[in-house]
DRENDO-1510 file (C-alpha; in Angstrom, 1 decimal, always signed):
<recs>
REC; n; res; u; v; w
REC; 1; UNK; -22.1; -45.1; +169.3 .
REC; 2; UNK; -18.5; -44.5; +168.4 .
REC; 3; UNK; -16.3; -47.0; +167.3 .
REC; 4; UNK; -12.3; -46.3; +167.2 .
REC; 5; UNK; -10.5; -48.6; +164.8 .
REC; 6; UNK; -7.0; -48.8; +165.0 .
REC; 7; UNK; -4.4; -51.4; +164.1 .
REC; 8; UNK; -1.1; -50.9; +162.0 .
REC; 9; UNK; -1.2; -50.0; +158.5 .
REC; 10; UNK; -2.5; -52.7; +155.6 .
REC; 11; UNK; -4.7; -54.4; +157.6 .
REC; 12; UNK; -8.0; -53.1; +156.6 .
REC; 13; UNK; -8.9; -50.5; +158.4 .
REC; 14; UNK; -10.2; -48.3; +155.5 .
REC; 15; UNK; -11.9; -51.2; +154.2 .
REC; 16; UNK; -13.6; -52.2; +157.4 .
REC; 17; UNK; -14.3; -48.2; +158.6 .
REC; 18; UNK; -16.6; -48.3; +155.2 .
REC; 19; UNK; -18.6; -51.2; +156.0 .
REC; 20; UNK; -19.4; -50.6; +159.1 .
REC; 21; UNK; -20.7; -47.1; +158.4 .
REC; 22; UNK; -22.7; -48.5; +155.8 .
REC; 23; UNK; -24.3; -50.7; +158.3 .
REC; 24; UNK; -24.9; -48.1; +160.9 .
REC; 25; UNK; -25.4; -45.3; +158.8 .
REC; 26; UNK; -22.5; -43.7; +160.6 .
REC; 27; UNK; -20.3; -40.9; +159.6 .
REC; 28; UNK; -16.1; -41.7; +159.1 .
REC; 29; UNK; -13.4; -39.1; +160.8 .
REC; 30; UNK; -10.0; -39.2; +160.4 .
REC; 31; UNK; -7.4; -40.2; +163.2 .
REC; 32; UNK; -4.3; -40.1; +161.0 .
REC; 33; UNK; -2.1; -37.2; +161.8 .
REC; 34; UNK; -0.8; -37.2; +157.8 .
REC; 35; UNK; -3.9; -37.9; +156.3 .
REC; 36; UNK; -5.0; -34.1; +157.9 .
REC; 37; UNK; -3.0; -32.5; +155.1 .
REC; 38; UNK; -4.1; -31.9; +151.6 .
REC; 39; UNK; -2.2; -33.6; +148.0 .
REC; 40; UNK; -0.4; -36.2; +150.8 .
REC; 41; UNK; -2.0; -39.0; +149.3 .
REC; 42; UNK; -0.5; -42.2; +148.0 .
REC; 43; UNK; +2.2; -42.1; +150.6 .
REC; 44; UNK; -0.6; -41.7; +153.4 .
REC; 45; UNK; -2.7; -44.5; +151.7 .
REC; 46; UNK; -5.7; -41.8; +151.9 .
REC; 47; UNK; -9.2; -43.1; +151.4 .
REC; 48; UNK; -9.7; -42.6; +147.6 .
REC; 49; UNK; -13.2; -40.9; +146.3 .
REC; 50; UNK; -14.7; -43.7; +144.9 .
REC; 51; UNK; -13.7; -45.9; +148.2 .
REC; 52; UNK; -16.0; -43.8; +150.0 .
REC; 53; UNK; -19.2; -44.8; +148.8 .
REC; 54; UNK; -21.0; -41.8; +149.4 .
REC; 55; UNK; -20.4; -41.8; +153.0 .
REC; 56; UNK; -19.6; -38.6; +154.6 .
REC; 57; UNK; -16.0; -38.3; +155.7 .
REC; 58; UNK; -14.2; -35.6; +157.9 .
REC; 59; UNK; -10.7; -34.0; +158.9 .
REC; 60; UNK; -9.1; -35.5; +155.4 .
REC; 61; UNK; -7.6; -32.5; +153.5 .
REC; 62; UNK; -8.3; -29.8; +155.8 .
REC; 63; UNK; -4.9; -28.6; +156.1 .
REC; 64; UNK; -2.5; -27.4; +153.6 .
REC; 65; UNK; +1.5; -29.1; +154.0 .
REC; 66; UNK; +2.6; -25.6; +154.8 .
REC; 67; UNK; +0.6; -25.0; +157.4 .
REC; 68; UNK; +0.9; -26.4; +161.3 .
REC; 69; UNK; -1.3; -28.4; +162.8 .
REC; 70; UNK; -0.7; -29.7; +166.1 .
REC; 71; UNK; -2.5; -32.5; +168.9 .
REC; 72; UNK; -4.6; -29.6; +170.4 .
REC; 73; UNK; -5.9; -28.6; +167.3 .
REC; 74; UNK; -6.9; -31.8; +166.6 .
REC; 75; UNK; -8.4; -32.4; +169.7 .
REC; 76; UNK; -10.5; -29.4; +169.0 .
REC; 77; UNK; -11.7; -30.4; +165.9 .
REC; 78; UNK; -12.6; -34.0; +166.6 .
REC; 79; UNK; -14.9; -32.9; +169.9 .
REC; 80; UNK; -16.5; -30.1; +167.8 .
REC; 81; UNK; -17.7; -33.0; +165.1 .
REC; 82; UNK; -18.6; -35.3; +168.4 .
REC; 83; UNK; -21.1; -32.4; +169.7 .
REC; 84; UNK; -22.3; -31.6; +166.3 .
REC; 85; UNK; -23.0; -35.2; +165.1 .
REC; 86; UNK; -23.8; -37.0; +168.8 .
REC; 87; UNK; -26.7; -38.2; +167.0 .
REC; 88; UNK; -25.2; -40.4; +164.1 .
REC; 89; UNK; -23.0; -43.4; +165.0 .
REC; 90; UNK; -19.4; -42.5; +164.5 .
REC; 91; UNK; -16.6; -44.4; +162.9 .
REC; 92; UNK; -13.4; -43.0; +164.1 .
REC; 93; UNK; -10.3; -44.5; +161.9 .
REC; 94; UNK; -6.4; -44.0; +162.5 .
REC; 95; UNK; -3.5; -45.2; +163.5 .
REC; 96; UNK; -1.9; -41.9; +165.3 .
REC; 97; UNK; -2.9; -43.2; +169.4 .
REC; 98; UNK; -1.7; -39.6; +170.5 .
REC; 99; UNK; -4.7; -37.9; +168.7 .
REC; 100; UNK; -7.1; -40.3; +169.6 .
REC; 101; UNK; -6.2; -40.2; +173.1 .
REC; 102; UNK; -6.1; -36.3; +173.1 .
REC; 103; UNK; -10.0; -36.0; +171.5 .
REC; 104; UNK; -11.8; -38.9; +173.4 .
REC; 105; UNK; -10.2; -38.9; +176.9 .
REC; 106; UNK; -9.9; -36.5; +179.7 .
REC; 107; UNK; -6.4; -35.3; +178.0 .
REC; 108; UNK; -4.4; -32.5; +179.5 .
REC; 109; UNK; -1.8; -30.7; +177.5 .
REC; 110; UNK; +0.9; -30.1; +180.6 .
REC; 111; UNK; +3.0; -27.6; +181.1 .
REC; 112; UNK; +6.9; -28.2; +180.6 .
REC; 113; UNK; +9.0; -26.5; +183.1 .
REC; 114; UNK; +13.3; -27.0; +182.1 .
REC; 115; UNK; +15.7; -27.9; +184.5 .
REC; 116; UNK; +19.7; -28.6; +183.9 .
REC; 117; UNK; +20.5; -32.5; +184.5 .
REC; 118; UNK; +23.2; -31.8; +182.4 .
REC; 119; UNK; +25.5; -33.3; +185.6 .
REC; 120; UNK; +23.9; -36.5; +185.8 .
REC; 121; UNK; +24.5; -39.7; +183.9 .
REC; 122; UNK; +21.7; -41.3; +181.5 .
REC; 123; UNK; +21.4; -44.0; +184.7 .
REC; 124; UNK; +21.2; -41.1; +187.3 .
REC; 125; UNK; +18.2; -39.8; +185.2 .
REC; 126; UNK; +16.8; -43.3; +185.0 .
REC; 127; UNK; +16.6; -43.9; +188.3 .
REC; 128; UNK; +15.5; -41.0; +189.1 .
REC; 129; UNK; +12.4; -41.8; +186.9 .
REC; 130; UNK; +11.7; -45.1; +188.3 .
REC; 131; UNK; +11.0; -43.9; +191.6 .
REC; 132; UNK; +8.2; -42.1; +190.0 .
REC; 133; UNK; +7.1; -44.7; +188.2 .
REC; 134; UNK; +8.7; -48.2; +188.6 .
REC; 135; UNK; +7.0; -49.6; +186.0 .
REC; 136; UNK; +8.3; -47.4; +183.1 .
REC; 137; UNK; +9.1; -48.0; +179.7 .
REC; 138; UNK; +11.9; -45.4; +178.5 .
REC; 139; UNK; +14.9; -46.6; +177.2 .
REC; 140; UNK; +17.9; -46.0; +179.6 .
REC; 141; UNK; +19.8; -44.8; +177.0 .
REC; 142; UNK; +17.4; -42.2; +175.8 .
REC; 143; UNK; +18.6; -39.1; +177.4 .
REC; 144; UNK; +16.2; -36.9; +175.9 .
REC; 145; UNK; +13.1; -38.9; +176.5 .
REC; 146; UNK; +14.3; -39.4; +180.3 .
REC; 147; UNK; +14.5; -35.3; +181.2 .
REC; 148; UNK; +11.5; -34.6; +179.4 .
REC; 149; UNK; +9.7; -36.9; +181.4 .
REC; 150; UNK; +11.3; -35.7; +184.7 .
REC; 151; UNK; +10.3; -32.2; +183.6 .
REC; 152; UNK; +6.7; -32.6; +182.7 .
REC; 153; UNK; +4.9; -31.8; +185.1 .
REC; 154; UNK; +1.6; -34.5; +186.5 .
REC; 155; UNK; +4.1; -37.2; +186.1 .
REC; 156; UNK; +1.8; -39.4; +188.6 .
REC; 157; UNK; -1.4; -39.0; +186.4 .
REC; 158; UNK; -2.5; -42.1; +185.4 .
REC; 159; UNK; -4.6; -43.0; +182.0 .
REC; 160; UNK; -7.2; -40.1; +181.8 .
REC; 161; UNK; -10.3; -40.7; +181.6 .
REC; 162; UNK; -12.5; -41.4; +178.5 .
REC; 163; UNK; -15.0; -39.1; +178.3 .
REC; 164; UNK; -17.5; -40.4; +175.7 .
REC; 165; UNK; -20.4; -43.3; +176.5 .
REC; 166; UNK; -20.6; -46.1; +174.5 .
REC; 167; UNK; -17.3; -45.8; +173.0 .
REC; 168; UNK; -15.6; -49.5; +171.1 .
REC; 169; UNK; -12.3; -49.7; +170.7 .
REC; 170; UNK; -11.8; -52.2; +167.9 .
REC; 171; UNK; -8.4; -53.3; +166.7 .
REC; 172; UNK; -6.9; -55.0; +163.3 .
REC; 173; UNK; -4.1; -57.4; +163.5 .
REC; 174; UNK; -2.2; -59.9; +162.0 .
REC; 175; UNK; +1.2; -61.8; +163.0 .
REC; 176; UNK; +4.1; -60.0; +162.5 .
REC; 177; UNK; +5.4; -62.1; +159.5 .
REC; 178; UNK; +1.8; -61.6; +157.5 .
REC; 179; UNK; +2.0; -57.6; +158.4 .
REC; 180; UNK; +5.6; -57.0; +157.6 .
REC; 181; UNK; +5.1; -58.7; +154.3 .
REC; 182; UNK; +2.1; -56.3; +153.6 .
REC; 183; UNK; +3.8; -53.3; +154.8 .
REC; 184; UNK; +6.6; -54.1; +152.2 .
REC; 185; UNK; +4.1; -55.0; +149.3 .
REC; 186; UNK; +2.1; -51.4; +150.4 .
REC; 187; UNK; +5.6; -49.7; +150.0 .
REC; 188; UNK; +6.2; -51.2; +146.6 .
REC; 189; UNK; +2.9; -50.7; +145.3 .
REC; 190; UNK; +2.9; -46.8; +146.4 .
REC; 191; UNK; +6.4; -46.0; +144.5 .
REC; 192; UNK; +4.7; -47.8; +141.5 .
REC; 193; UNK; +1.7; -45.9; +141.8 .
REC; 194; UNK; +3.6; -42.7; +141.9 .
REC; 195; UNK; +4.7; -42.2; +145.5 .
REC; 196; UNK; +8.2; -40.6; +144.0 .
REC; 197; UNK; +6.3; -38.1; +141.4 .
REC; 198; UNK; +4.0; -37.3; +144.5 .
REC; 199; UNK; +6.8; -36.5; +146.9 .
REC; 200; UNK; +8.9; -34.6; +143.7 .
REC; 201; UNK; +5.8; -32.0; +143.1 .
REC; 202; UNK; +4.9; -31.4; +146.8 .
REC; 203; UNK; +8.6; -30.9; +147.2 .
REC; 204; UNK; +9.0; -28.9; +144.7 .
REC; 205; UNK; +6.0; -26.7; +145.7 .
REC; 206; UNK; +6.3; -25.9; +149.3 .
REC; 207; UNK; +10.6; -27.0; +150.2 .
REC; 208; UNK; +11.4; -29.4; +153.3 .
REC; 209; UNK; +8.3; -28.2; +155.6 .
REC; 210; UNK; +7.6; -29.8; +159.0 .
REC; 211; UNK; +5.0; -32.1; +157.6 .
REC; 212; UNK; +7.5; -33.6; +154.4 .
REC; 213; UNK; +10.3; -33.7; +156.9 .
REC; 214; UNK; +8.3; -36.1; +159.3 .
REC; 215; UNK; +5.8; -38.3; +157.4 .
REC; 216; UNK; +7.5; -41.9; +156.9 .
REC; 217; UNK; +7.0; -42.2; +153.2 .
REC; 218; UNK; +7.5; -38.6; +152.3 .
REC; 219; UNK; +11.4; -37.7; +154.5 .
REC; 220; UNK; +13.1; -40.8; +152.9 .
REC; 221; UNK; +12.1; -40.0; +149.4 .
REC; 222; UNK; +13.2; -36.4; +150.2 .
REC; 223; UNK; +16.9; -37.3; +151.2 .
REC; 224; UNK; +17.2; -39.0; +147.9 .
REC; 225; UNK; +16.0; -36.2; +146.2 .
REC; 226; UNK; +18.8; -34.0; +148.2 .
REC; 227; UNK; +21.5; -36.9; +146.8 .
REC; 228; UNK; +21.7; -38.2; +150.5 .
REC; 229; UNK; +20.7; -41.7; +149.5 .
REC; 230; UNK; +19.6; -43.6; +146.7 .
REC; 231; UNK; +16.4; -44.5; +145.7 .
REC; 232; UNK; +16.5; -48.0; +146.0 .
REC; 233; UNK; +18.1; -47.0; +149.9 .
REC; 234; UNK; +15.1; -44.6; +150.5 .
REC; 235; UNK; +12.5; -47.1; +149.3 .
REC; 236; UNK; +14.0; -49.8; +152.0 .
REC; 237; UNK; +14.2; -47.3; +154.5 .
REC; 238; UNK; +10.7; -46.4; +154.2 .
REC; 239; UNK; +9.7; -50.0; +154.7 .
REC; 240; UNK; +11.9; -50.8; +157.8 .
REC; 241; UNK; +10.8; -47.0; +159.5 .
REC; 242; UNK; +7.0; -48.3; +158.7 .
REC; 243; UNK; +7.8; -51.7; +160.6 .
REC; 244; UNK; +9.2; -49.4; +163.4 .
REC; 245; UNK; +6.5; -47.6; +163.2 .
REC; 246; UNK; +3.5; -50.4; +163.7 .
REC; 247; UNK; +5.3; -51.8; +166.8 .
REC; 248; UNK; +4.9; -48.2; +168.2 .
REC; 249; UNK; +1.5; -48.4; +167.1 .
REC; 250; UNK; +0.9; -51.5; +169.1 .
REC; 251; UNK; +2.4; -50.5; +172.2 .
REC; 252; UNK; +0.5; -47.3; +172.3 .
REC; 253; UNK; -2.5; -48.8; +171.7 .
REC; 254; UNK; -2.0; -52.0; +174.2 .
REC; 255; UNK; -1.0; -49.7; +177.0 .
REC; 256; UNK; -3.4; -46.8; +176.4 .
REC; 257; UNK; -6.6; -48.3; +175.5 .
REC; 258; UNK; -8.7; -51.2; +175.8 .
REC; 259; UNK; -8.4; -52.4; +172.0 .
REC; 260; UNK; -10.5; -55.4; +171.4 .
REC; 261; UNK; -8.4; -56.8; +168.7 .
REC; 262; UNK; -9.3; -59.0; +165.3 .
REC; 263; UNK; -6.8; -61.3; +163.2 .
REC; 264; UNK; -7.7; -59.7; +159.6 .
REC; 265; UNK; -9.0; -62.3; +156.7 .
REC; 266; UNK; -7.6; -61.4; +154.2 .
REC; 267; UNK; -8.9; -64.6; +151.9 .
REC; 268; UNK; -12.6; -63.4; +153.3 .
REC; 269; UNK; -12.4; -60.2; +155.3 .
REC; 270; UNK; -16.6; -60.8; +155.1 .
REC; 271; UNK; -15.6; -63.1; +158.3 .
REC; 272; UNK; -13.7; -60.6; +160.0 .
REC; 273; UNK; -16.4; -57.6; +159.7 .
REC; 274; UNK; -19.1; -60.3; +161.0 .
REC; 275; UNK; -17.0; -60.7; +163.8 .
REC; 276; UNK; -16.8; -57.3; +164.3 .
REC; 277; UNK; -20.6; -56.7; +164.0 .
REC; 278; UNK; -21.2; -59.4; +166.5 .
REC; 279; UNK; -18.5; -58.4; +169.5 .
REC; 280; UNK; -20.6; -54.6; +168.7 .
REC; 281; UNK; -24.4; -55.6; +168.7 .
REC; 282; UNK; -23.1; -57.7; +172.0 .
REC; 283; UNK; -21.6; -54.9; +173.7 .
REC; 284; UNK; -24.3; -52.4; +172.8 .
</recs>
């Protein structure tokens, strides 16, 4: 069995990933595209040692924040640990949708070929798109977006196809008001756990690399440290791109896979993991 969790950040994933390996003596792996890299840890909200509780846990820390590490790597990785532990029941845990897409479906890394639309208008391009799909979901306005879809090639592929048996999707939620207030406390409680001192030293060690530059958490601290912004303005821009960021979550998720989703307890999240348990030993 494998179950995906998913959901937005500080609702419980880690927590509930745990437990349920516990009860199915499963194994955990990691679906987090930051949490791949070594010493990114209280800004990635990494699973700490003593969280673990002796269960065995896989593609955290395997990378170094200098080195790349792309989608096809990872979808490597995660069907290598799929073959080699097809025996154990497998808790899957993340919130990056485009690496848990590429590993457990039929994914296909298309080709881009580039052509000049440089003489058409943003609406040109956009209708232009919608005859190949009417229903889609690009932003006019985002010219970059639009002519990268026009050039990628299998446009007219629909959702490929999951390739595992006996593979639960499970989703954590809560209503936007509970989870944007969480996402603001999480913020807080990183910078006064050490999020700044953690940025300053990885900083300091390996300079502006693809992986500081990108991870919400890590680029805002880094303008401040480059006197581009303040602390106090990198701290709230961390919290509103983490917002951002879980309704992106939750669009990818909604249209890419069929998340059976669970409002999180938090005053008893015992009641939430026995509803879990019961929607899995139903579906089994």
């Amino acid at each position: 069995m494998i179950v995906c969790l998913v959901g937005p950040t500080g609702v419980g994933k880690t927590k509930l990933s745990i437990m349920l390996a516990k009860k199915y003596n499963g194994i955990i792996i990691n679906a987090d595209a930051c949490q791949i890299y070594k010493e990114l840890n209280i800004g990635t909200a990494k699973v700490k040692e003593e969280e673990k509780e002796g269960i065995e846990h896989f593609l955290f820390d395997i990378k170094s924040p200098e080195e790349d590490y792309s989608v096809a790597d990872y979808q490597m990785d995660l069907r290598s640990l799929l073959e080699e532990y097809k025996d154990r029941n497998i808790i899957l845990v993340g919130g990056t949708g485009l690496y848990i897409t590429a590993g457990l479906y039929d994914y296909c890394f298309s080709s881009i070929k580039k052509e000049d639309y440089s003489k058409y208008s943003n609406e040109d391009l956009y209708e232009m798109c919608k005859k190949i799909d009417r229903n889609l979901k690009i932003d006019h306005n985002n010219r970059r977006r639009l002519e990268n879809y026009l050039n990628r090639e299998n446009k007219n592929i629909k959702t490929p196809r999951l390739l595992y048996d006996n593979t639960y999707f499970i989703g954590l939620t809560t209503n936007r008001d509970v989870l944007y207030e969480r996402i603001n406390n999480r913020v807080e409680e990183m910078v006064n756990n050490g999020l700044v001192e953690e940025v300053k030293t990885l900083f300091e060690k390996y300079g502006n690399v693809r992986i500081l530059g990108s991870a919400i958490g890590y680029k805002e601290i880094i303008k401040y440290f480059k006197n581009d912004t303040t602390l106090e303005e990198a701290i709230e821009e961390i919290k509103k791109n983490s917002r951002h960021y879980a309704k992106r979550q939750y669009t990818w998720f909604n249209n890419k896979m069929n998340v059976n989703w669970f409002d999180t307890d938090f005053v008893d999240f015992n009641k939430t993991y026995n509803k879990v348990v019961d929607y899995l030993e139903i579906s089994k």
